[in-house]
N, C-alpha and C positions, 0 to 999 in steps of 0.2 A: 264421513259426515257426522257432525256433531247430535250426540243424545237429546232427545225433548222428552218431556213426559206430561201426557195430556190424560185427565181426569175428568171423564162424565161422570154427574150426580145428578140422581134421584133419593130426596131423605121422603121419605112419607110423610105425611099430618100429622102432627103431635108430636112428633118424635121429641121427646127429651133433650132440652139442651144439650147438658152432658154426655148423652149419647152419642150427638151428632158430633161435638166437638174431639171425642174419644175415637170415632172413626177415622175421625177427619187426620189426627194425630197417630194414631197406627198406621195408615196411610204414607202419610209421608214423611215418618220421622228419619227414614234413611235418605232425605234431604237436609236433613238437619244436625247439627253440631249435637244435639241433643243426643242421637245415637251414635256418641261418644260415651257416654253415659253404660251403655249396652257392653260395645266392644271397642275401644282403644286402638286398633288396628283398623277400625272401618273408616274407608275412603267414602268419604263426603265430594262429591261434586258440588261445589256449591258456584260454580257457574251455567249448570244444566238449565233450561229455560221450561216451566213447569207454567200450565194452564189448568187450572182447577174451575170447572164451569157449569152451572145447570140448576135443576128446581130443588132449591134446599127449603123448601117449605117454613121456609121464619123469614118472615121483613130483612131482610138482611141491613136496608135503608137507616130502620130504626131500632135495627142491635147493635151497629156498628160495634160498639163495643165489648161487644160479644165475642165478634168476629176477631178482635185485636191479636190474638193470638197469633192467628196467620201469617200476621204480619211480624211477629214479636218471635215467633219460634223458626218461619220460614222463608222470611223477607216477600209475601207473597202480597201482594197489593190489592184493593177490591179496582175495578173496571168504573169510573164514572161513568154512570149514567142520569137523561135527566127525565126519561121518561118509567113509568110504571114498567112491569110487566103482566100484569092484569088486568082486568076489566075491572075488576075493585080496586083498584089504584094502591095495589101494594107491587112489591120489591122482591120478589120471592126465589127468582131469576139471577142468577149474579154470577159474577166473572174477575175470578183472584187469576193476576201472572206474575210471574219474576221474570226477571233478564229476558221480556219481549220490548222488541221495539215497538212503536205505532208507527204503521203505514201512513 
């Protein structure tokens, strides 16, 4: 049976962009060509199918931009959605995948 790698996230309130993004990237830089950088011998799966999901405490809606990285370092995609995940009508809630299909 082929490897997945699934990621619940909880970032607290406040949390520092940068910080969040720094974990985000320690995390799973051994998906990424990037930890070629590191070690030259390291096997990259980069068909592995990876689910990064849950309360990152930032709008994710309207940081998109933020988020780019994701995308840009681990081909991870955000989940369209069209509804809130709060009662405050924020986006707080979010859901990156690669190599998943939709049911």
């Amino acid at each position: 049976m082929a490897s997945r790698v699934v990621y619940s996230v909880y970032i607290y309130p406040e949390v520092d962009a940068s910080h969040l993004k720094m974990f985000l990237i320690s995390e799973l830089i051994k998906y990424s060509e990037s930890s070629l950088l590191i070690d030259k011998e390291f096997h990259i799966d980069k068909d592995v199918p990876i689910i990064v999901m849950g309360d990152f405490n930032v709008n994710v809606k309207r940081n998109e931009k933020e988020f780019g990285f994701m995308t840009k370092n681990f081909d991870l995609n955000m989940v369209p959605t069209n509804y809130p995940s709060t009662l405050g009508d924020s986006y707080i809630d979010s859901t990156f995948t690669r190599n998943i299909s939709p049911v």
